[in-house]
N, C-alpha and C positions, 0 to 999 in steps of 0.2 A: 778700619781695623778688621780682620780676619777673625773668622769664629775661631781658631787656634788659638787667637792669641786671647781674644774674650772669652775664653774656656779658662786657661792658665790664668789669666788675671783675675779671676773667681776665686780657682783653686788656692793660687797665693794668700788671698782677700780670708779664704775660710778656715786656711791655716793659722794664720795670722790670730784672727777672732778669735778661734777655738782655743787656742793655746793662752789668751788676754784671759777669756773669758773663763774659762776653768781653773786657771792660777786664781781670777779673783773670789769664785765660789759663790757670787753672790747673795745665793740664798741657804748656803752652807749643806748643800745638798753633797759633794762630795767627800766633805767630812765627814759625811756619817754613811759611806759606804757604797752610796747609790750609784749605779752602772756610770761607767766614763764618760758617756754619751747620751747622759741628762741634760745636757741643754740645748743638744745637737737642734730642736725647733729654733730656739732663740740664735741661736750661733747664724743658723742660715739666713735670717731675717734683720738681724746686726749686717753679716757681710752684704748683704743684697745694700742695706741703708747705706754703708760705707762707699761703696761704690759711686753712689746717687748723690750727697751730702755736699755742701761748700766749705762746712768747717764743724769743728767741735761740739757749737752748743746743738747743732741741727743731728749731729749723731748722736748727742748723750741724750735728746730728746725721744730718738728712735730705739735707742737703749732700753729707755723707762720706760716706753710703752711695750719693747720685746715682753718684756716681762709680767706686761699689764696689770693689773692690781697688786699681785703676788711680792712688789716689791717697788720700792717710792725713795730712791734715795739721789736726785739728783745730782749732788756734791760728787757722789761718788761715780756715778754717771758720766758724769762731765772729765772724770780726772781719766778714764777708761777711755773714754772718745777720745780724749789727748794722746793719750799710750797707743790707739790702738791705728790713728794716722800716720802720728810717728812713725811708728812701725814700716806702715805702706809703703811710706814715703824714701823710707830708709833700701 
């Protein structure tokens, strides 16, 4: 694979995230106003897992730790890791 194409398949990957990942709010940070690009840590460390992962539970896992204590909901986890393959994959 060509560093071009492992650049773009990043950039897709972080698109992808970001867009999952701030619809979901998870810790309701941007409903109450705070910069777009509050989870921009977590988002890159999601994409990095997704990339790396065999399936759903191995990403909602990498999910729940993005976000380290701050936040424990693996149900929800897990349903995001689904959405967010999907996606990829699509």
């Amino acid at each position: 694979m060509s560093h071009k194409h492992l650049k773009d398949k990043f950039k897709k990957t972080l698109q992808v995230v970001g867009k999952i990942i701030n619809e979901w709010d998870p810790m309701s940070l941007l409903a109450l106003d705070c910069p777009d690009d509050e989870y921009e840590f977590e988002i890159h460390r999601i994409a990095s897992a997704a990339l790396q992962v065999n399936n759903a539970e191995e990403l909602a896992e990498r999910i729940n730790k993005a976000f380290e204590d701050d936040y424990k909901k693996s149900k929800d986890c897990l349903m995001i890791a689904d959405k967010i393959l999907k996606e990829l994959l699509n």
